[in-house]
C-alpha positions in Angstrom: 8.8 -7.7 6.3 10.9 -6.4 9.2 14.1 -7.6 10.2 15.8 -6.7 13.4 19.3 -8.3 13.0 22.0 -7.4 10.5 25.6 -6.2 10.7 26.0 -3.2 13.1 27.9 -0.1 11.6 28.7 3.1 13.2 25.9 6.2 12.6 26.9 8.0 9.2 26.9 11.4 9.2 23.7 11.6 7.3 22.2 9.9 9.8 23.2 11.7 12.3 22.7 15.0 11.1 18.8 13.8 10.2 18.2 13.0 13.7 19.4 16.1 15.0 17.1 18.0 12.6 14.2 16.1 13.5 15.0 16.5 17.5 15.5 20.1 16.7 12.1 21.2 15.4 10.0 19.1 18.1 9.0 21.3 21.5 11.5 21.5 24.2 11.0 19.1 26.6 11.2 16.5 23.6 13.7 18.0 21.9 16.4 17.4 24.6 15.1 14.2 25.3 15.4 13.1 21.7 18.9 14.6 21.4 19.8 12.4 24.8 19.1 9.2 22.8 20.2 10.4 19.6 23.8 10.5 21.7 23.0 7.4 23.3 23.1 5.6 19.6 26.2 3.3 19.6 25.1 1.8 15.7 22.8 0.9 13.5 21.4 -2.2 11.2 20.9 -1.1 7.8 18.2 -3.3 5.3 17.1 -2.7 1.8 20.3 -0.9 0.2 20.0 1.2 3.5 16.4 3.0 3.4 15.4 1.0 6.8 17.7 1.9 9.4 17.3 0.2 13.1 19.0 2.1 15.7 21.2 0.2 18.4 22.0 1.2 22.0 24.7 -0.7 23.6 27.1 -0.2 26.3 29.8 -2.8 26.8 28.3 -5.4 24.2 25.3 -5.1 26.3 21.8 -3.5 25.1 21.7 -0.1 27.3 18.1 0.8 28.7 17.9 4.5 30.4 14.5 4.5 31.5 14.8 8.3 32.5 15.1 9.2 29.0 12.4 7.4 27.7 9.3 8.2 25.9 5.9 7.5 26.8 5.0 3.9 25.6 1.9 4.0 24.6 1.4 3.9 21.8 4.2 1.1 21.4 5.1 2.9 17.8 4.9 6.5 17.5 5.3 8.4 13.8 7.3 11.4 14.8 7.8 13.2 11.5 9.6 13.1 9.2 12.3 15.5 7.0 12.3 15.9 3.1 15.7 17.1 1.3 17.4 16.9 -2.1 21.1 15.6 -2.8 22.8 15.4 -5.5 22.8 12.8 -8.6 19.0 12.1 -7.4 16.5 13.8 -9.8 13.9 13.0 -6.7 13.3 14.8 -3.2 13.8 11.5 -0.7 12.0 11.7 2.4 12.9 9.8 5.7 10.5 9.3 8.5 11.4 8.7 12.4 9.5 6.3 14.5 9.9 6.0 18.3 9.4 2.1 19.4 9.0 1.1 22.7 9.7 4.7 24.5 13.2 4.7 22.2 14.1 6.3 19.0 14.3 3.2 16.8 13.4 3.5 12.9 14.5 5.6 9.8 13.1 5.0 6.9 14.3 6.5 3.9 11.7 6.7 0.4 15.2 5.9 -1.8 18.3 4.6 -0.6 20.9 6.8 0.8 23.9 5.5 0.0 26.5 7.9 -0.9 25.2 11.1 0.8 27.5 13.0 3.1 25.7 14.9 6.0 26.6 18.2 4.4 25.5 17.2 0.6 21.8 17.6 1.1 19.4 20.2 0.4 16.3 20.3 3.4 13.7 21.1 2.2 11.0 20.3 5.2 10.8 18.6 8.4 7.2 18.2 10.0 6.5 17.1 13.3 3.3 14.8 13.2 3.3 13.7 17.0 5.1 15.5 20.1 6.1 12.2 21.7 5.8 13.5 24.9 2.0 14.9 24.5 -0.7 12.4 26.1 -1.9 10.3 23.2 -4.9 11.1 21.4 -7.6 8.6 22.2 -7.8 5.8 19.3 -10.7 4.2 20.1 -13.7 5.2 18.1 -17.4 4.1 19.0 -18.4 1.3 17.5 -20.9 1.3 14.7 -23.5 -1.5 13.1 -23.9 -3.0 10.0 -26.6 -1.2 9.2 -25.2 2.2 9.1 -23.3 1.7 5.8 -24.7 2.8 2.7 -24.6 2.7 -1.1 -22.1 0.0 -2.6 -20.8 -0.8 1.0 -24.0 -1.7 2.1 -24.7 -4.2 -0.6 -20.8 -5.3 -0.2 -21.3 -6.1 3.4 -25.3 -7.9 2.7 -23.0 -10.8 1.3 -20.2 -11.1 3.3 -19.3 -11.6 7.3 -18.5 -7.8 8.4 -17.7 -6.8 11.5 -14.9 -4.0 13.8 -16.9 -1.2 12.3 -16.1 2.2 14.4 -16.7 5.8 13.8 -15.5 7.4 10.9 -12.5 9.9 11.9 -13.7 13.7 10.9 -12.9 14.8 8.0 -10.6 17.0 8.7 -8.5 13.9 10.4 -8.9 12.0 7.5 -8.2 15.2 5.2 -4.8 15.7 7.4 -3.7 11.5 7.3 -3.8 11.8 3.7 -1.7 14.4 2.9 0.8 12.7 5.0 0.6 10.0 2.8 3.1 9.7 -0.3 0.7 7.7 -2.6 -2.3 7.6 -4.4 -5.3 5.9 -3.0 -8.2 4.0 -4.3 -11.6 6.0 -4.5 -13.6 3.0 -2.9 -11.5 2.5 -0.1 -11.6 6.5 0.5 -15.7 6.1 0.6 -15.3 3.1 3.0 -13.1 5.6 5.7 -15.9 8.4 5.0 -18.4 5.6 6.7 -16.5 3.8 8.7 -12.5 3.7 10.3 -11.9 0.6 9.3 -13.5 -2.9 9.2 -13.5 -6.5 9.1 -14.4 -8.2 5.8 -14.9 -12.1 5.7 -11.1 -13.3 7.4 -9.2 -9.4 5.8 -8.6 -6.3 7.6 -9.1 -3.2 6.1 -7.3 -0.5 7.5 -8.5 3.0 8.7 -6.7 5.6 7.4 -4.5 6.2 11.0 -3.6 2.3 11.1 -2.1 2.6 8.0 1.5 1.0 7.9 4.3 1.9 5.8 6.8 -0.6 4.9 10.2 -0.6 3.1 11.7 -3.3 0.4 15.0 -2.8 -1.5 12.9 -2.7 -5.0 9.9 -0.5 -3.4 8.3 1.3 0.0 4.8 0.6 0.1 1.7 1.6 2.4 -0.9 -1.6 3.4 -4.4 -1.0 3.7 -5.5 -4.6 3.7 -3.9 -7.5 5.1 -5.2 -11.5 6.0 -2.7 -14.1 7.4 -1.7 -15.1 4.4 -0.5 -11.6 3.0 -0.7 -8.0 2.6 -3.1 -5.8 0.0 -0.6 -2.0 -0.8 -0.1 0.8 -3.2 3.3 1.7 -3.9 4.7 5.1 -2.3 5.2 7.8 -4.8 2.9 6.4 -7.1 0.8 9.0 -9.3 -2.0 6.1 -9.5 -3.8 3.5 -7.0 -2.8 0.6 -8.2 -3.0 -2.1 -5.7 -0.5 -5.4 -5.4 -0.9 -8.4 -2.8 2.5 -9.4 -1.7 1.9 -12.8 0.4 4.1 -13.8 3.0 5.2 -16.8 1.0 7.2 -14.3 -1.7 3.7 -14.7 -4.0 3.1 -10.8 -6.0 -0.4 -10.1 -7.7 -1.3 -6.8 -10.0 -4.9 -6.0 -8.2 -6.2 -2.9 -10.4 -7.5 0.2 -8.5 -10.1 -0.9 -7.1 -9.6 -1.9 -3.1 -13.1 -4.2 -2.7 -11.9 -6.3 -5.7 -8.3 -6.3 -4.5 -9.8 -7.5 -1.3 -12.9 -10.3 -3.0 -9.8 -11.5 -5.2 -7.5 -12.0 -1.6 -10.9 -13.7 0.0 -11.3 -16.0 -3.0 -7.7 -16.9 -3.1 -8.1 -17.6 1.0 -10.7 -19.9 0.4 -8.7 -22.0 -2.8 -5.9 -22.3 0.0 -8.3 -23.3 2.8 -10.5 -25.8 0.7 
């Protein structure tokens, strides 16, 4: 869903002046770091009416790698916050959210397209840092958990299907924090499924824990997937008041799933198995 080519443009003023916010409320030693690159930036590829913004570093036509200012790389994508402001002739607050890829300041993506807001139109009205990107990164891993430890629904779920990639459910406090960062409503059963376990394996679909979580952008939509398969991807739509779950595959196909994640994800299973039969 991702492209990474387009025409290159100049940083806009909004742009700029949202980077430099964002480098300005992390700590100090990534503060200046960030502000280096945010220099650094010769351009930028703009997709979907301008709400996913790739950041270019060239020198001389050439890509331009300064290792001395680069970020740790592990993880490979890193959510470094993100800043919340109003502007005018949008009835909404937008949000855009920063992602450092590969050591470099890469991503902004933007809940509504900002097309036609100056740098000094807008109205901030947060900006949270969610990961100092120069802070060791938190150990991911969680220890692995049987089949047997699930309970109530999930257990009978699982008793007729291939389950595996249990872990460790994240604390609640974890979870409690990762969904408050998220802009959407989601489904009760899938919430019950990261209370027993941080994500799983169902049949040939992944189900998300709640820090694997990806946001992605379209021009009609942004959307947060907490299922995928090869075939596609099961989401609920950002700013949405209700869970209502779509499949968008990878061949362009859309299906209305209901709230309800395990019959999102038997309906994505039985489609798999129409395809592969």
């Amino acid at each position: 869903m991702i492209r990474f080519w387009g025409k290159r443009h100049p940083l806009r003023p909004l742009e700029h002046r949202l980077l430099t916010l964002m480098a300005e409320a992390l700590p100090p030693g990534s503060r200046e770091r960030l502000l280096s690159q945010v220099e650094r930036v010769s351009g930028a590829a703009r997709y979907y009416q301008g709400k996913e913004v790739h950041l270019i570093y060239r020198e001389r036509g050439k890509m331009a790698l300064t290792p001395e200012l680069l970020f740790p790389t592990e993880p490979e994508v890193i959510r470094v916050g993100y800043l919340s402001f109003r502007a005018p002739g949008h009835a909404r607050t937008i949000r855009a959210d920063f992602k450092i890829v590969s050591g470099d300041l890469f991503l902004i993506e933007f809940s509504q397209s900002p097309r036609g807001i100056g740098g000094d139109d807008i109205e901030v009205r947060k900006v949270k840092v969610l990961t100092d990107p120069m802070a060791p990164a938190p150990a991911r891993e969680r220890a692995p958990l049987e089949v047997d430890a699930l309970t109530g629904w999930l257990a009978d779920w699982s008793a007729s299907k291939q389950v595996a990639d249990l872990r460790e459910p994240l604390p609640a406090e974890q979870r409690e924090s990762l969904i408050g960062e998220i802009e959407a409503a989601l489904p009760p059963d899938y919430l019950e499924i990261c209370g027993q376990t941080d994500g799983l394996r169902v049949d040939g679909c992944r189900v998300h824990g709640l820090g694997d979580i990806r946001h992605v952008v379209s021009t009609e939509a942004n959307y947060y997937v907490l299922a995928e398969t090869e075939r596609g991807v099961v989401v609920v739509t950002e700013g949405a008041s209700e869970p209502r779950l779509r499949y968008l595959g990878y061949e362009e196909e859309e299906e209305e799933l209901g709230t309800s994640l395990r019959a999102a994800v038997d309906w994505v299973l039985e489609q798999s198995g129409r395809a592969g039969g």
